[in-house]
C-alpha positions in Angstrom: 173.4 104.5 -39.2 174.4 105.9 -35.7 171.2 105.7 -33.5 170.0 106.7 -30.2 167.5 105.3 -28.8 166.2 106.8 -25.6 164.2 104.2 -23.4 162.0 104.4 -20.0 163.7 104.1 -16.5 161.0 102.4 -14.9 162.4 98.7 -15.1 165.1 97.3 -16.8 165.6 96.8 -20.3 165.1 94.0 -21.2 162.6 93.7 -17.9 162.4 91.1 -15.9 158.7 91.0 -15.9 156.3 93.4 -16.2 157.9 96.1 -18.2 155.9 96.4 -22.0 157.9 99.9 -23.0 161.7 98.6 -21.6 160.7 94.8 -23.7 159.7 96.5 -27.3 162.8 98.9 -26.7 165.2 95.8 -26.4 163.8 94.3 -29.2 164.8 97.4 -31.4 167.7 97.7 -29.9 168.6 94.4 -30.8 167.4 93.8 -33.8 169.4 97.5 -35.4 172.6 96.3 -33.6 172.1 92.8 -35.7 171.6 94.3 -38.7 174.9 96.1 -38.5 173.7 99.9 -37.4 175.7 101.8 -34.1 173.3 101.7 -31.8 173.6 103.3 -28.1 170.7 102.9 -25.9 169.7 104.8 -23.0 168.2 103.3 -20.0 169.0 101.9 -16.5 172.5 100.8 -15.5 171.5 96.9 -15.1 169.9 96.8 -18.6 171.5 94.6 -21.1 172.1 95.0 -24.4 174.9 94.2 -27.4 174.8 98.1 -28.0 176.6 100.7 -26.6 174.6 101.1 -23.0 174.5 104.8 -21.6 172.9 105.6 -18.1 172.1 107.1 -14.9 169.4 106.0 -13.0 171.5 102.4 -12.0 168.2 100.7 -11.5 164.4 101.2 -12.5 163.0 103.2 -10.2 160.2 100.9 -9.9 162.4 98.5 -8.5 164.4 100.5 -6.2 162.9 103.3 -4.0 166.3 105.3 -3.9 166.0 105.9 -8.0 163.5 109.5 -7.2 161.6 109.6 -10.6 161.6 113.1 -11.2 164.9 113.5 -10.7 166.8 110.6 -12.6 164.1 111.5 -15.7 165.5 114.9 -16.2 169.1 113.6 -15.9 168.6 110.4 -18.2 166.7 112.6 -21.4 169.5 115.4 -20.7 172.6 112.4 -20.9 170.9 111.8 -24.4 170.2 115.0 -25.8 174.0 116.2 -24.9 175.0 114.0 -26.5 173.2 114.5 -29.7 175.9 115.2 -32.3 177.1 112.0 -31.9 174.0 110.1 -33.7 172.0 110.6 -36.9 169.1 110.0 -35.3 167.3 110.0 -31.6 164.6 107.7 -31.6 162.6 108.5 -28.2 160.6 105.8 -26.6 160.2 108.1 -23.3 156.7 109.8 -23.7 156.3 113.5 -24.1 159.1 114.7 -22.0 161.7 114.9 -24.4 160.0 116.7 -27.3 160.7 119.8 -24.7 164.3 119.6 -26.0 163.5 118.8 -29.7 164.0 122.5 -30.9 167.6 122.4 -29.0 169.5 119.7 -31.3 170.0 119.6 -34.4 169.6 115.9 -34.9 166.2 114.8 -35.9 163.8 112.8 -33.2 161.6 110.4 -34.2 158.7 109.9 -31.0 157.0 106.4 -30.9 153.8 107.1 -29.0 152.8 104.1 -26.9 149.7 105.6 -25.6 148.1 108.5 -24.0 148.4 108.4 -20.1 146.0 111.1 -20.3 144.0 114.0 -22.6 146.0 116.5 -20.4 149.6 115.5 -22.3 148.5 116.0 -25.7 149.3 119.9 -25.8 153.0 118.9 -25.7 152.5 116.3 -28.5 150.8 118.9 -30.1 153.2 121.7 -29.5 155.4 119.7 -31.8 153.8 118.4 -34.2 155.9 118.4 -37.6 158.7 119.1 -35.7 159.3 115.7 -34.3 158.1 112.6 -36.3 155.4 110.5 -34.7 155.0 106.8 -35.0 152.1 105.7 -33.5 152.0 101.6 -32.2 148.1 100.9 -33.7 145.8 102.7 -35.6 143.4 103.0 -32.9 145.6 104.0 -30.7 146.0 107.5 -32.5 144.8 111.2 -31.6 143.4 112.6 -34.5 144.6 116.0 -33.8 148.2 114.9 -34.7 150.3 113.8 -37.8 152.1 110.3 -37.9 154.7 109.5 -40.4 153.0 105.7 -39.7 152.1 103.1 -37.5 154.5 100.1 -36.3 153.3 97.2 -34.8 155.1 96.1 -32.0 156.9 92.7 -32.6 157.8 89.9 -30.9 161.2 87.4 -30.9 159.8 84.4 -32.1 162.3 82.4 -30.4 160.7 83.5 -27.2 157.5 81.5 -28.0 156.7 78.0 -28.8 154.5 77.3 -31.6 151.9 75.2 -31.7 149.4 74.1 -34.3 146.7 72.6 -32.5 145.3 74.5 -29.9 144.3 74.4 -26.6 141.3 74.1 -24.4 141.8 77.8 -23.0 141.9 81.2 -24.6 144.9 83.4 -23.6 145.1 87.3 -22.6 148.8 88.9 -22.1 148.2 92.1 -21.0 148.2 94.4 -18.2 145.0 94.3 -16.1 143.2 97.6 -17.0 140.0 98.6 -17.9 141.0 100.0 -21.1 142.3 96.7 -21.7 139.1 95.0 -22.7 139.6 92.1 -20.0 135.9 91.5 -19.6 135.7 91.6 -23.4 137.9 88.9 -23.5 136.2 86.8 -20.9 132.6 86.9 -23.1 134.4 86.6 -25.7 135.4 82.2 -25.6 132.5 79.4 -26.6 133.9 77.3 -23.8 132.9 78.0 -20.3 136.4 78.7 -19.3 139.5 79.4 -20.0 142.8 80.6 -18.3 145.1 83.4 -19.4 147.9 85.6 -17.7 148.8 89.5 -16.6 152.5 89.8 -15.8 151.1 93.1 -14.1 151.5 94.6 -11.1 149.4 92.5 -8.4 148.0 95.5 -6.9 146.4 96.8 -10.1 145.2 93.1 -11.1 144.0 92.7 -7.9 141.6 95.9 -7.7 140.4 96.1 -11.3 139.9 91.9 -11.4 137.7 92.4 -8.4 136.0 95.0 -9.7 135.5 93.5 -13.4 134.4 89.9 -11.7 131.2 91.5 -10.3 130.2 92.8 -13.2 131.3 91.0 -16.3 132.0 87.4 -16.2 128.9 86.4 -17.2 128.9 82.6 -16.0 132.6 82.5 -17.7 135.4 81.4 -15.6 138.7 83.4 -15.3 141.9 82.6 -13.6 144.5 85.5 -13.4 147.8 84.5 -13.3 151.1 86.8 -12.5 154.2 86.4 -14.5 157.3 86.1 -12.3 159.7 86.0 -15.5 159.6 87.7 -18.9 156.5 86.4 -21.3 157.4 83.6 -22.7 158.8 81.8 -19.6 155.4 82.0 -18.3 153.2 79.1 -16.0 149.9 78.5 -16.1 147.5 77.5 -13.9 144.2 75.5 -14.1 141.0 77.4 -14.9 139.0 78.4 -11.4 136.1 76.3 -11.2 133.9 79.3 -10.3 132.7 82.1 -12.3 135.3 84.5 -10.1 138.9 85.6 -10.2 141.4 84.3 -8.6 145.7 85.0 -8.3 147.9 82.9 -7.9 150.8 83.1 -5.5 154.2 84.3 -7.1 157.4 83.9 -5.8 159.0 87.3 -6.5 155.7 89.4 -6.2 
């Protein structure tokens, strides 16, 4: 099968860190180009892939100011969709944006929805509806004023993680720090008094929401919040903080 698959611009994919969208769009990617389908992925210039790599914006334009969002968005979806013809199907991993265009192709779109940045996007989801297939990435994650052909967890590359069968003396969070996130669910959550776990996030984020979380929901528990430097997987951890408040460690690439 000949398939596009339009990614974000914000980092590179694969990222080098933080980056959730650009990481479960490599993983596709790689995974249809291994099982023998064409595959052409749209995204930055510096991403790498084994398909067919189509771009713009040379960078993510989180990663370098002279990428203007607005601008290398419109001209990223429009290299895709002129292109159209060439691929049996578009599979669009950049948010509501590119539905817009849906109803000028002939090709059909399949739209993963990884979340709702907010209630006011949902009248383009809804705008087409049944037009454009919908996969949503959890259950819970879903509006219930729209149709989904199904739901598709995200996966992982196992060889990107070690297992183990005992475990440890810590409990372990990857995520983004957000409120929506449940971090101070989390934190309750362990029998032990403390454990350590790890946000490759954007520091500024962590750093407001952690402070903001520690005052309220620790609960005697003991947290340490840890940036990721490198892609999860390659990650360090640090020692639990002996007090019941957050703490960041120091990274060398910020």
């Amino acid at each position: 099968m000949r398939i596009g698959i339009l990614g974000p611009i914000a980092w590179r994919t694969p990222p080098r860190a933080y980056g959730p969208w650009e990481q479960v769009v490599s993983n596709l990617t790689e995974g249809l180009v291994s099982r023998g389908h064409d595959v052409t992925l749209f995204a930055t210039g510096d991403s790498l892939t084994a398909a067919t790599l189509e771009w713009v914006a040379p960078h993510g334009y989180e990663e370098d100011p002279s990428v203007t969002p607005k601008v290398y968005e419109a001209l990223h979806i429009a290299r895709a969709i002129e292109q159209a013809s060439r691929f049996d199907l578009i599979h669009n991993h950049f948010d509501f944006l590119p539905l817009t265009w849906s109803r000028l192709i002939d090709v059909p779109m399949v739209t993963t929805i990884h979340g709702f940045s907010s209630p006011a996007i949902l009248p383009v989801y809804r705008a087409y509806d049944g037009h454009v297939t919908y996969v949503s990435i959890s259950h819970a994650d879903r509006d219930p004023s729209l149709t989904y052909a199904g739901t598709v967890y995200h996966g992982i590359r196992m060889a990107d993680f070690t297992f183990r069968s005992e475990p440890g003396d810590y409990a372990l969070m990857l995520g983004r720090i957000h409120p929506d996130k449940g971090v101070h669910l989390a934190i309750r959550a362990p029998a032990r008094p403390a454990f350590r776990w790890s946000s490759p996030g954007s520091s500024r984020i962590a750093t407001i929401t952690a402070t903001r979380s520690s005052r309220t929901s620790t609960d005697g528990a003991s947290a340490s919040l840890v940036r990721s430097a490198r892609p999860i997987g390659t990650v360090s951890w640090v020692a639990p903080s002996p007090s019941s408040t957050w703490s960041r460690s120091t990274s060398p690439s910020g």
